[in-house]
N, CA and C atoms as an extended XYZ file, in Angstrom:
318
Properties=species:S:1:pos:R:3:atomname:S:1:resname:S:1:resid:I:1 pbc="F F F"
N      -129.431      -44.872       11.987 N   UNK     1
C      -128.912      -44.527       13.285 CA  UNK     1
C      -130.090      -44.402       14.259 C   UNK     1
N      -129.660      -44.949       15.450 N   UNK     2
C      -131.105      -44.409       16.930 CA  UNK     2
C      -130.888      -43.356       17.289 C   UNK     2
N      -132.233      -42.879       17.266 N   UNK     3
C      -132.351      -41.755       17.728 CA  UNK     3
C      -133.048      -41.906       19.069 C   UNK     3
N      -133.104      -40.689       19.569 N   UNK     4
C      -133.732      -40.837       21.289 CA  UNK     4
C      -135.080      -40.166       20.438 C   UNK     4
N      -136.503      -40.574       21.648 N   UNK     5
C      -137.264      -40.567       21.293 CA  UNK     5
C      -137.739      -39.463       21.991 C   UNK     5
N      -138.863      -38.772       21.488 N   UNK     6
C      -139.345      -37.552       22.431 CA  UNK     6
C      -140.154      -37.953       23.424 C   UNK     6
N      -139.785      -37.206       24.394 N   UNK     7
C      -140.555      -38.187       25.597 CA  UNK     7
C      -141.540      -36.909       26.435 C   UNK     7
N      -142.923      -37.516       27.079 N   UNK     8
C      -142.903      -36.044       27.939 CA  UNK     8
C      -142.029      -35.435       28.922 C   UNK     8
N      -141.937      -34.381       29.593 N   UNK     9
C      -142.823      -33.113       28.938 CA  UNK     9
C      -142.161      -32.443       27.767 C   UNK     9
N      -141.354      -33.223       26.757 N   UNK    10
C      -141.197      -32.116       25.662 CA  UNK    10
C      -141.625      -32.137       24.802 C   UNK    10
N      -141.864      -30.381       25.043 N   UNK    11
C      -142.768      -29.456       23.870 CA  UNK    11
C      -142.677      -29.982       22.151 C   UNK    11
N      -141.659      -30.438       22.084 N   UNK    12
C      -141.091      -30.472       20.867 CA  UNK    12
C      -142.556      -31.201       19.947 C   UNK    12
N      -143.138      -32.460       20.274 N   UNK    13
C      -144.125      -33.103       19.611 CA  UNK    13
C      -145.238      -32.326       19.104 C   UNK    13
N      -145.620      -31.001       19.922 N   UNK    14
C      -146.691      -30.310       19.463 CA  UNK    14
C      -146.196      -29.749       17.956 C   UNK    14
N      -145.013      -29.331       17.835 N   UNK    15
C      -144.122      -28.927       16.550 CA  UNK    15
C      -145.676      -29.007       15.583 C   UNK    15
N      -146.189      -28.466       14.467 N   UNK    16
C      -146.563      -28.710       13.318 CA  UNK    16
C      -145.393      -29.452       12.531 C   UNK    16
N      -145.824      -30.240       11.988 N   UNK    17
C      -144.813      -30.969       11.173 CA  UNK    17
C      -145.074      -30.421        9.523 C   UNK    17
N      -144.299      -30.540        8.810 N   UNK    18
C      -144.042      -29.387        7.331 CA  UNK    18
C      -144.065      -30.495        6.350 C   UNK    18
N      -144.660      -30.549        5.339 N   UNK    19
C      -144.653      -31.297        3.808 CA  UNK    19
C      -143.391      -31.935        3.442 C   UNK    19
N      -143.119      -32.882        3.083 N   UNK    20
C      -141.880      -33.219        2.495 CA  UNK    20
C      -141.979      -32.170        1.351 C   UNK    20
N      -140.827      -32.056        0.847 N   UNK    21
C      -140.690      -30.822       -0.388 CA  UNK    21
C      -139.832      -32.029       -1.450 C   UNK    21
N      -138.535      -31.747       -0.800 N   UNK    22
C      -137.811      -33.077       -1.515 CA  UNK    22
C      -137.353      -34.350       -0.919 C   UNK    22
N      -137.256      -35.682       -2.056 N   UNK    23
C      -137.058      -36.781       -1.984 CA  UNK    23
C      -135.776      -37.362       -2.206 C   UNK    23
N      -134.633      -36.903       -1.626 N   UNK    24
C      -133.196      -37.025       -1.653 CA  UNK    24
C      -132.793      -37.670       -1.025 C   UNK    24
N      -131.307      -37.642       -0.602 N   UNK    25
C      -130.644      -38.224        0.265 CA  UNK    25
C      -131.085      -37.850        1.906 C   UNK    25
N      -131.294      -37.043        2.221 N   UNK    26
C      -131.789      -36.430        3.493 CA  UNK    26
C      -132.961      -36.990        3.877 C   UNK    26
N      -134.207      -37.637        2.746 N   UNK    27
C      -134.908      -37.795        3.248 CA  UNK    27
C      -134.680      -39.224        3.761 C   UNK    27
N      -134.087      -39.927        2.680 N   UNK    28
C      -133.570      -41.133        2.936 CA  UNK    28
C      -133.075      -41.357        4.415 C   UNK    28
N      -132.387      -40.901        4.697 N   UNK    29
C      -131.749      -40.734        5.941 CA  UNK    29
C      -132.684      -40.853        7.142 C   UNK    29
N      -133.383      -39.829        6.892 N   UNK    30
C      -134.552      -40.049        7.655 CA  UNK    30
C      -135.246      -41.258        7.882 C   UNK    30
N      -135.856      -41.756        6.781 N   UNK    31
C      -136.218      -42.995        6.870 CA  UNK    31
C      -135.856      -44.132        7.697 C   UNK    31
N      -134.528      -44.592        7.346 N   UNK    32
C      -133.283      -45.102        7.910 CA  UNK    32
C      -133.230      -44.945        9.247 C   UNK    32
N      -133.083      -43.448        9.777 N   UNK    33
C      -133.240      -43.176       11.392 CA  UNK    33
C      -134.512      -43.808       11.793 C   UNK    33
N      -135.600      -43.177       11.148 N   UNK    34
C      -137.136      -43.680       11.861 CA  UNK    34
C      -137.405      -45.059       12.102 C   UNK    34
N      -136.811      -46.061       11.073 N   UNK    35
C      -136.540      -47.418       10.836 CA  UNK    35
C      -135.869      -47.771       12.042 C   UNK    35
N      -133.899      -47.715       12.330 N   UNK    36
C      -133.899      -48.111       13.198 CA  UNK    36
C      -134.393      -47.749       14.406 C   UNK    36
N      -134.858      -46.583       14.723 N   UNK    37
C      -134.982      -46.293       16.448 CA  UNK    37
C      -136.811      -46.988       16.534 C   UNK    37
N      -137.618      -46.700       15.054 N   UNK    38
C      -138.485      -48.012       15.177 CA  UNK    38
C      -137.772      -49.470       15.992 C   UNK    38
N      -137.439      -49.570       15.519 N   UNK    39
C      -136.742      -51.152       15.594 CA  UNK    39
C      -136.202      -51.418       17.265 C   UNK    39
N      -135.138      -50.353       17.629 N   UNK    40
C      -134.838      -50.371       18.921 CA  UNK    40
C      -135.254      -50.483       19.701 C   UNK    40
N      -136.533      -49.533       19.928 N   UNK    41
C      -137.981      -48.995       20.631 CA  UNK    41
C      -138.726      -50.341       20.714 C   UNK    41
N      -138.977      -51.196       19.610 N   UNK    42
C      -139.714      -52.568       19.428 CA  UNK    42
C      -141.324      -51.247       19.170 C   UNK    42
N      -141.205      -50.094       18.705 N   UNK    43
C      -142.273      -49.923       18.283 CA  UNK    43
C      -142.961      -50.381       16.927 C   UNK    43
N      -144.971      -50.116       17.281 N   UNK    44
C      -145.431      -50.965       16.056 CA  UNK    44
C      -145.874      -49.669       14.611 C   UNK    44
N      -145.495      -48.129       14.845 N   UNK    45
C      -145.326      -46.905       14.020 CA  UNK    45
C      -144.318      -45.927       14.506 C   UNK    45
N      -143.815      -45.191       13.905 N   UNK    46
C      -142.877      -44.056       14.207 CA  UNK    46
C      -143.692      -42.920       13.385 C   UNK    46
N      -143.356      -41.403       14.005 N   UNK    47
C      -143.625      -40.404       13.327 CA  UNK    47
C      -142.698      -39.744       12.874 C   UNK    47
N      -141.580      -38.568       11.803 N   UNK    48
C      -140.527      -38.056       12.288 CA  UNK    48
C      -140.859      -37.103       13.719 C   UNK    48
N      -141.700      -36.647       13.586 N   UNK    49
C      -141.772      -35.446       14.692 CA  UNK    49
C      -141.181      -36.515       16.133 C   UNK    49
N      -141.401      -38.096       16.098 N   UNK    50
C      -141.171      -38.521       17.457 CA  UNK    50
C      -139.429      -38.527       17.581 C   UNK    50
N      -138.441      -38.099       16.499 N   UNK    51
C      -137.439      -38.032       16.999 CA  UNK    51
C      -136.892      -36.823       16.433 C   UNK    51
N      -137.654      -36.135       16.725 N   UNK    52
C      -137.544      -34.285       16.530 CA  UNK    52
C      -137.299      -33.887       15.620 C   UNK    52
N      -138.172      -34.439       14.433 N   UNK    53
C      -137.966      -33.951       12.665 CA  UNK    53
C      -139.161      -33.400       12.558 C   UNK    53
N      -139.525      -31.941       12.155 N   UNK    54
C      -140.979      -32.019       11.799 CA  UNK    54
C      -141.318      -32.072       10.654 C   UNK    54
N      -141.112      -33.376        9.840 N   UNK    55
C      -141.610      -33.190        8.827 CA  UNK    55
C      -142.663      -34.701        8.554 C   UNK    55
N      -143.491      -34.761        7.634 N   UNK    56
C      -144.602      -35.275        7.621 CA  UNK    56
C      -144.512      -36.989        7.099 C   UNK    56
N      -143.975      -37.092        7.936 N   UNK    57
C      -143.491      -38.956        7.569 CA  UNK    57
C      -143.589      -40.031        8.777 C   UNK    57
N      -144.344      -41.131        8.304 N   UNK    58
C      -144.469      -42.089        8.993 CA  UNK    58
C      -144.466      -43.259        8.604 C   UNK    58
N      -143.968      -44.061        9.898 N   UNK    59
C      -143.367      -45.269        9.149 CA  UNK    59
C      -144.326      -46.377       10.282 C   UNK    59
N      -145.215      -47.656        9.623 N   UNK    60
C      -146.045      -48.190       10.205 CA  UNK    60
C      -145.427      -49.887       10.003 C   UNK    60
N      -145.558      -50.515       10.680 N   UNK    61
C      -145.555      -51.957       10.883 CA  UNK    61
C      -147.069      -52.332       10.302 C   UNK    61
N      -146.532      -53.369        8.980 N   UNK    62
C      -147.936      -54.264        9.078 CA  UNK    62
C      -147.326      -55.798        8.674 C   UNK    62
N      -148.473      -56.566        8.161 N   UNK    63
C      -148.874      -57.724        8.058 CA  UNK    63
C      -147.384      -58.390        7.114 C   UNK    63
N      -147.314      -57.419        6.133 N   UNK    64
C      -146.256      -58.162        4.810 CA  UNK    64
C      -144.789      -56.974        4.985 C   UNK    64
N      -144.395      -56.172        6.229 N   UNK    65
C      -143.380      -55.334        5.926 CA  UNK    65
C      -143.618      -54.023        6.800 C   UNK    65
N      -142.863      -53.122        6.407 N   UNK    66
C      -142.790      -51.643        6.947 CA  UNK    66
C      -143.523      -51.287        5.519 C   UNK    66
N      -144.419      -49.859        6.128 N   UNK    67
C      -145.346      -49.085        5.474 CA  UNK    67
C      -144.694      -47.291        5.278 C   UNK    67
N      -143.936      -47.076        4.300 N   UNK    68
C      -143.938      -45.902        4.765 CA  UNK    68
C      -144.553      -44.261        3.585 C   UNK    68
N      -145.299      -43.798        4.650 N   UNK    69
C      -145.828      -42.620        4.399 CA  UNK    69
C      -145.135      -41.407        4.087 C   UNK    69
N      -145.196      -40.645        2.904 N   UNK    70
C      -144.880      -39.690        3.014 CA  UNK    70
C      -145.637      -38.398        2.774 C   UNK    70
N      -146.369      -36.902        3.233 N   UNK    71
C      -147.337      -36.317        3.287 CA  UNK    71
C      -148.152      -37.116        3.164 C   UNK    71
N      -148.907      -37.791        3.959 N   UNK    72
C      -150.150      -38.787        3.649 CA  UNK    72
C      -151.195      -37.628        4.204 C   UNK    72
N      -152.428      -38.225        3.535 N   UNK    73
C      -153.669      -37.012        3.364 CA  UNK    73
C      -154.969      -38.113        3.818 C   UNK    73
N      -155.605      -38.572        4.991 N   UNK    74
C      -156.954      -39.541        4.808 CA  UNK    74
C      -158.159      -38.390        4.098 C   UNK    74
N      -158.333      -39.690        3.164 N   UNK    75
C      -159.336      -39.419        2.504 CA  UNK    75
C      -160.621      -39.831        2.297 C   UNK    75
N      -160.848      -41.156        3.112 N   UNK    76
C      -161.842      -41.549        3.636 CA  UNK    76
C      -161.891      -42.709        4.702 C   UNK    76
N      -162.875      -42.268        6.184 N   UNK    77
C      -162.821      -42.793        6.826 CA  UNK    77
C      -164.006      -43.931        7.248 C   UNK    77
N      -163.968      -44.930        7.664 N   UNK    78
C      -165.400      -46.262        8.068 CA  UNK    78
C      -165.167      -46.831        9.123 C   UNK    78
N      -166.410      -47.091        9.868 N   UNK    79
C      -166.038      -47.677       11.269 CA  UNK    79
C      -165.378      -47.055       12.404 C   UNK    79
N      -165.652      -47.920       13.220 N   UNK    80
C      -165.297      -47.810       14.768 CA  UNK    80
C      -164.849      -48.771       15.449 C   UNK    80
N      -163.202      -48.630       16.057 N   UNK    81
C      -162.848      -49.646       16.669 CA  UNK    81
C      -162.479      -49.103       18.341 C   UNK    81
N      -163.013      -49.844       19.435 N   UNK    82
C      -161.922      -49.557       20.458 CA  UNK    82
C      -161.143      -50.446       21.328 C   UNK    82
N      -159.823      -49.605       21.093 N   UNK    83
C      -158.492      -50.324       21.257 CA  UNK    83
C      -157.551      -49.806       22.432 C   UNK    83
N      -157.077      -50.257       23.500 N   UNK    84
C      -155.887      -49.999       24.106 CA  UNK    84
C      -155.192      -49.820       23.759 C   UNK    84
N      -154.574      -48.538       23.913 N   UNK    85
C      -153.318      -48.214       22.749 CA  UNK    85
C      -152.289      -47.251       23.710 C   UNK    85
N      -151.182      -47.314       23.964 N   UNK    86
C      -150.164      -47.055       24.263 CA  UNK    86
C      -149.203      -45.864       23.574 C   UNK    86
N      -148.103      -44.894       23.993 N   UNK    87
C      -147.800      -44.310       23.063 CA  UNK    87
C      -146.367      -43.938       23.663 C   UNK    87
N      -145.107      -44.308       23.016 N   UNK    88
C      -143.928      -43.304       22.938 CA  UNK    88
C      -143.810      -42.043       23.838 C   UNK    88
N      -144.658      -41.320       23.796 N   UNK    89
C      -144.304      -40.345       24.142 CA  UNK    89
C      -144.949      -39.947       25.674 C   UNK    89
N      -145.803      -40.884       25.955 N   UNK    90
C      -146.152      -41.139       27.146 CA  UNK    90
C      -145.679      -42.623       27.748 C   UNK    90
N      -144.099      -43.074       28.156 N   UNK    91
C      -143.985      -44.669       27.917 CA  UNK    91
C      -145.106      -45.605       29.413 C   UNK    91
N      -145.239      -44.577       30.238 N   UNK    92
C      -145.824      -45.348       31.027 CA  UNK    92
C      -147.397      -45.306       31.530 C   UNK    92
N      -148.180      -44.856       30.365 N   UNK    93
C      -149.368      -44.620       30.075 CA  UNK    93
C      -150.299      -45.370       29.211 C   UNK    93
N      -151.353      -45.923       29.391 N   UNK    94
C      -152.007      -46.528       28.693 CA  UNK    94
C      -153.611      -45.730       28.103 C   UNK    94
N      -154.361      -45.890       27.282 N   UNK    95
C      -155.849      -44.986       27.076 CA  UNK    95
C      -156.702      -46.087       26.298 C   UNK    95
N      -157.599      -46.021       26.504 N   UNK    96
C      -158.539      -46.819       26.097 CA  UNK    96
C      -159.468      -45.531       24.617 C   UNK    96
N      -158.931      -45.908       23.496 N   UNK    97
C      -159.266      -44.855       22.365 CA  UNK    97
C      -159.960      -45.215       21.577 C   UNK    97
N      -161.178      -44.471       20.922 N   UNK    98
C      -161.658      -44.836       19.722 CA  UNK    98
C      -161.314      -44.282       18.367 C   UNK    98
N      -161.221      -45.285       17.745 N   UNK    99
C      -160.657      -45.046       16.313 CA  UNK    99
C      -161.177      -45.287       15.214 C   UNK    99
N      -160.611      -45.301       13.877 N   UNK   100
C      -161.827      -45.853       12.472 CA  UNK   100
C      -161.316      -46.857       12.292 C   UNK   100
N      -162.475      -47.804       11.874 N   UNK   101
C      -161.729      -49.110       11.587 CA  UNK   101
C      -160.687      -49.083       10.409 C   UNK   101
N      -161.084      -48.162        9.700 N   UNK   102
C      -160.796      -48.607        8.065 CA  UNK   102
C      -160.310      -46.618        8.169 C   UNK   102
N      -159.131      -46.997        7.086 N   UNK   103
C      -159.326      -45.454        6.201 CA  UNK   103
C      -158.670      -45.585        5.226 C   UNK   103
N      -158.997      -44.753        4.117 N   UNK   104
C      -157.928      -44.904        3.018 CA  UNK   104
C      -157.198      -43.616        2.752 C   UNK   104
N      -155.827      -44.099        2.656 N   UNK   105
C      -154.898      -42.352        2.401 CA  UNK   105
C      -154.382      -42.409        0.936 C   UNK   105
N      -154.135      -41.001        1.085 N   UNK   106
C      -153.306      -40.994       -0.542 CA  UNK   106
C      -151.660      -40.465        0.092 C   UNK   106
């Protein structure tokens, strides 16, 4: 199902977002939501917190599919990239950001 996306000024994104605990039907669901309103949006990641879940899941666009995270932890970071990058929650904002090229999560 789409969900509306959090947009500024709401507070809601600062939320701490909480551990997945369990892997059920609920979370599933979740997924599913983050997926389509990904999809709707034509965004290239979703967070839950961006459609007011705080819990610790993200769902990324790459090369071979959707990527999805659940409590992900980086555990090591390399490089430096900078990229124009855009964001959801600001839709009519752009930032010029530096980032790591590389990281690896568990």
């Amino acid at each position: 199902m789409i969900k509306e996306l959090i947009t500024y000024p709401d507070e809601r994104i600062k939320y701490v977002s909480a551990d997945v605990r369990k892997f059920d039907d609920e979370l599933f669901k979740l997924l599913e939501n983050m997926r389509d309103t990904m999809e709707h949006y034509q965004l290239d990641a979703i967070t839950a917190i961006q459609i007011a879940v705080p819990a610790c899941a993200i769902i990324i666009k790459t090369e071979s599919g959707l990527l999805e995270l659940i409590n992900p932890r980086i555990l090591v970071t390399d490089g430096e990239v900078i990229a124009e990058e855009i964001s959801a929650y600001y839709p009519d904002f752009t930032a010029i950001l530096k980032r790591h090229d590389r990281i690896k999560v568990v």
